[in-house]
C-alpha angles and dihedrals in degrees: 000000000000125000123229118189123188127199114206128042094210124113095296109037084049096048088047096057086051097050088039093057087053091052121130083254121068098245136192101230124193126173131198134207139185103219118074098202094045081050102055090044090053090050088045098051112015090237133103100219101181106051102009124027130171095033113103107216111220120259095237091062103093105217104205140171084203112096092182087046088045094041094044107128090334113163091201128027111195115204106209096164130116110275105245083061108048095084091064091044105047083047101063092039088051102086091058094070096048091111094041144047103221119175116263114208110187107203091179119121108206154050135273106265095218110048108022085250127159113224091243078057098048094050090047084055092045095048094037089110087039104129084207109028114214129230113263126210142159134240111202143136138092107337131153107190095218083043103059093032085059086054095247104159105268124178129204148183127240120201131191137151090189109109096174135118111239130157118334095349111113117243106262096033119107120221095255099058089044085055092038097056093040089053111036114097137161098291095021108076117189128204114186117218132175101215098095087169093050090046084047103045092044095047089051101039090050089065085055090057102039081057087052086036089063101036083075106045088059092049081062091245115154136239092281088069097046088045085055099046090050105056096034084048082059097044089058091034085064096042096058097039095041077053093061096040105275122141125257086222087051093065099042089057138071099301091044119024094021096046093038098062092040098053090040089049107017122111095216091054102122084194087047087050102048083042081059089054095041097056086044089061106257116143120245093240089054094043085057098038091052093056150060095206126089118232099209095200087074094064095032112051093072092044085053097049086043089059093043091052089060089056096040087235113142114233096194096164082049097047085054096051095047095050085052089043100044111004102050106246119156116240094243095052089049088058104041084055091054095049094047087057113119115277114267138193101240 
């Protein structure tokens, strides 16, 4: 039976070990989280109340504060952390593979905030001095937590460049297909893809634009707007990730063009929904204070504009963001500068 271990008791780590359990295979599933006492309610009561209530988490997922206990013999180790915090992470839970090459399977959309990093390139920092380097794939796509963990059909990419047999993975069969079939299910539908940098960019860029989508909508704009912010948030999305490499078809897909118009209209959207508070006048230090949630675009945007700096391509929908987000512009302001740019063919 294979392990799986997952890093990260937040929305999306909880609702995974509840759509894993669920996969076509039978699965060990073990979860870790960071917080003792989150840890003991969720043990107590099979819910996790604070980031994902409402959801029961099967009995046979261990729920542990314990990473040597969660990574013991795992085949697969899923990050679902934010991602300023998956270095460390991956770190600590590093010397526990040492005698193995699980599978690591990174389902963070975003950058590291410090140094403009992918999550595939942070992982390839953290195992350099790795005697037996792990497989690395992404999980990405359109992908409500509440809504997978209630069993909703939900469909994803899996990316992966890693074309070796390891563990129990047959020979002939890349990392992705091995992932794709352990994780797939009967509400959980899986598409492999090997562009790991456009699965990344566009999972980290959509969270940008689901921050710019709300913010007009709390400015009160209509769906012209959004309709507007979304395909020309597609359009730099795909100038900045084609530069470093990503498919055209990539972005267009699941992990662009599908995760893209869920986080910029989706309810659930915890970016969409700062962008909301943003456009309504609250400041950015009260929005985060007043939640337990991450909302991966902060980071993100300058990241993004670091990494675009490199290439010369303009991000003029990120710049924006960023100048609401850090430098203390006020949405309007933000789109009415983005109106008032020179007139382009598209």
């Amino acid at each position: 039976m294979t392990k799986i271990a997952i890093l990260g008791g937040g929305s999306w780590g909880t609702a995974l070990s509840i759509v894993l359990s669920r996969s076509h295979k039978p699965h060990e599933i073990s979860l870790w989280m960071r917080d003792p006492a989150l840890t003991y309610a969720v043990n107590k009561t099979r819910v996790n109340e604070l980031y994902l209530p409402g959801c029961p988490i099967p009995t046979e997922v261990a729920v542990t504060t314990e990473l040597a206990h969660a990574l013991a013999h795992a085949d697969i180790i899923v990050g679902a952390t934010p991602s300023a915090y998956a270095r460390a992470i991956y770190s600590r839970a590093l010397p526990s593979t040492e005698k193995t090459t699980p599978v690591f399977v990174s389902a963070t959309k975003g950058l590291e905030p410090s140094t403009h990093l992918r999550m595939t390139e942070v992982l390839s920092q953290v195992m350099a001095d790795k005697s037996s380097r792990s497989p690395v794939a992404i999980l990405s796509g359109p992908s409500f937590a509440l809504e997978a963990a209630r069993g909703d059909p939900t469909a994803v990419v899996v990316a992966s460049q890693s074309l070796e047999a390891v563990g129990n993975i047959h020979s002939g069969e890349t990392v992705a297909s091995y992932i794709q079939a352990e994780f797939a299910g009967p509400s959980f539908r899986l598409y492999t893809n090997d562009d790991v940098v456009g699965v990344e960019l566009a999972g980290a860029m959509k969270n940008v634009m689901a921050i710019a989508a709300g913010a007009c909508q709390g400015l009160g704009l209509g769906t012209n707007a959004i309709a507007a912010l979304i395909t020309r948030g597609l359009a730099e999305t795909a100038r900045l990730a084609m530069a470093l490499g990503a498919r055209a078809e990539t972005l267009s897909g699941l992990a662009g063009l599908g995760d893209l118009v869920l986080t910029c209209t989706g309810s659930l959207s915890r970016n969409r929904q700062l962008g909301i508070e943003l456009g309504k006048g609250r400041a950015l230090v009260e929005i985060v204070a007043s939640t337990r949630m991450v909302a991966e675009g902060v980071g993100t945007a300058g990241a993004l504009l670091a990494l675009a700096g490199e290439q010369q391509i303009e991000l003029p929908i990120t710049a924006q963001v960023n100048a609401i987000l850090h430098h203390g512009k006020s949405p309007r302001d933000a789109m009415e500068e983005i109106m008032g740019r020179p007139q382009k063919r598209e």
